[in-house]
N, C-alpha and C positions, 0 to 999 in steps of 0.2 A: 706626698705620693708622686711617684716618676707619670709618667704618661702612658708605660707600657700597663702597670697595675692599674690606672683608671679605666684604659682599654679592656684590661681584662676582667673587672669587675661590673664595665658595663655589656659586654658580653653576656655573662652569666646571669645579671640581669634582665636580657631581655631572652637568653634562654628559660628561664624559670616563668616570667611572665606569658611566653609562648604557651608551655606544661601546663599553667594555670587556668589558659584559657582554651585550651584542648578538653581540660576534666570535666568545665562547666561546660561546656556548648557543643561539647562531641555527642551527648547523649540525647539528643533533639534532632527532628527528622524523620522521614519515611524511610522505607526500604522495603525492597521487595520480598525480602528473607523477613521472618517474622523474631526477631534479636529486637529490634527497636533502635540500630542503629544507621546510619545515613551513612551512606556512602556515593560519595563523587561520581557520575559520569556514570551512572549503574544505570541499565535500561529498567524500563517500569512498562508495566505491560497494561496497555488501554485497550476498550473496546473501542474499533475504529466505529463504531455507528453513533453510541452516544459520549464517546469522553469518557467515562466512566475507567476511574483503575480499576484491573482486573488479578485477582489473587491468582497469581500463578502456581502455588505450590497443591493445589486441589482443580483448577480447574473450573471453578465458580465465579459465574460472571458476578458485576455488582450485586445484583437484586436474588444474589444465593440461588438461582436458577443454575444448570448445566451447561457450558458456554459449549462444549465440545458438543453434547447432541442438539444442542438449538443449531450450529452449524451443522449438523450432519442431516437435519431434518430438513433444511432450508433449499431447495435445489439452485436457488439464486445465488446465493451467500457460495456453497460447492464452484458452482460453475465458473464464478467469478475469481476464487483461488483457482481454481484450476487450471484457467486461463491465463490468471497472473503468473502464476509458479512456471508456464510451459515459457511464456513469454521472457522472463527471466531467464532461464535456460539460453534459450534462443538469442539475446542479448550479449549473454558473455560467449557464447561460442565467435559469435561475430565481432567483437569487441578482441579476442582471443585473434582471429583472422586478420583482423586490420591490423592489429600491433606485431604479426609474425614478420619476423625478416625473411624467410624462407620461400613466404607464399608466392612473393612474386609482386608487382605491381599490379598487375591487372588483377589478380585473384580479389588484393587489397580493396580496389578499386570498390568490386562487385560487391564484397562483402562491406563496404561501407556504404554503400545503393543500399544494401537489402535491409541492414541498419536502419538508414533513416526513414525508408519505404515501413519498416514495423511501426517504429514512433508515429509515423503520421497516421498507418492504420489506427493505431491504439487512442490516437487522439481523435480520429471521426468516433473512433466507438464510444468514447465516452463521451462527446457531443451531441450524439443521437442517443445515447440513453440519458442526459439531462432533459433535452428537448420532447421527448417524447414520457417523463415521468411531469414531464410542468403540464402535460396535454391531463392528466389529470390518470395516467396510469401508474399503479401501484409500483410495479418492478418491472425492468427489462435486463434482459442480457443480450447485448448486441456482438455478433462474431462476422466480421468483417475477413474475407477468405481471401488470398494471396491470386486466388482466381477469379474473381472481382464478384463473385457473389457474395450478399448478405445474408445470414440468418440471424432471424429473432425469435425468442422465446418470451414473450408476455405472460404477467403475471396478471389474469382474470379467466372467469369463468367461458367468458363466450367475448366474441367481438364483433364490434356493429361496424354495418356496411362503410361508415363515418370513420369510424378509430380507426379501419384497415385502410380506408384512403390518407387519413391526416400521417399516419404511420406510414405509409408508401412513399407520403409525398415530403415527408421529412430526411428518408432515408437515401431517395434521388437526389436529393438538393445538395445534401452534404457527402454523401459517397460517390456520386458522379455515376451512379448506376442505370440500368433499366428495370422497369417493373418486372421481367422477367427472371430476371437478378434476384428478387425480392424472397425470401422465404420466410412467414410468419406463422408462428406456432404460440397458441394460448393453454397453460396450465395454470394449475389452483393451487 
């Protein structure tokens, strides 16, 4: 045999061996489509609270509950998409401004202040609603206003003279605000 025919027969042989192990080990795996086949780079849909895969072709979180009215019932869980989704928005429009040649430099400029001015918002806000769910509160949704007012929506019944000061005094520290600034609201 020449060199070209080894070449080509070892080709074919590792073509064939590739085939072979595509039939055994392609049929193994998750996916989100209910086939029973695995495919590469495919999003899989979690619930961000416990890990849990989530069936997306119904709607049913792990535990066979409703994921969509457990979210709609939730006014925490709401508010905090809500805020996310606006926020996002908000992001690319600026992100859209900073990258235009058209705008101008200065437009740029502004628009990449106002940029990083959201990120640091969004990062006090979730600073003080860690710091204030370790105080031993169930859920908070903290909205941090472009006007340097806070509001907060606590999730209890009622709030003692204690949790509305530990809450004030967490929210001055890291928003840089006044008590007058503060706006605190408890639902159930």
């Amino acid at each position: 045999m020449n060199k070209k025919q080894i070449l080509v027969v070892a080709l074919v042989l590792v073509i064939i061996t590739a085939g072979v192990l595509q039939f055994m080990y392609g049929n193994k795996g998750f996916s989100s489509k209910n086939d029973g086949e695995e495919r590469l780079g495919e999003a899989v849909y979690v619930d961000n609270i416990t890990g849990d895969k989530v069936n997306s072709t119904d709607g049913a979180g792990p535990d066979g509950g409703d994921l969509v009215a457990n979210t709609e019932n939730d006014y925490f869980t709401q508010a905090r998409l809500e805020k996310e989704a606006i926020r996002s928005r908000q992001k690319e429009e600026l992100k859209e401004l900073t990258g235009n040649a058209t705008a101008g430099d200065e437009a740029a400029a502004k628009a990449q202040q106002e940029y990083l001015d959201l990120l640091r918002r969004s990062e006090i806000e979730a600073t003080i609603e860690s710091l204030i769910k370790q105080r031993g509160i169930e859920d908070v949704v903290v909205i941090l206003g472009s006007t340097g007012t806070v509001d907060l929506v606590v999730k209890a019944d009622s709030l003692s003279q204690s949790e509305t000061a530990q809450i004030s005094d967490i929210v001055m520290r890291h928003a840089g605000v006044e008590m007058k600034d503060i706006h605190i609201k408890n639902m159930k």
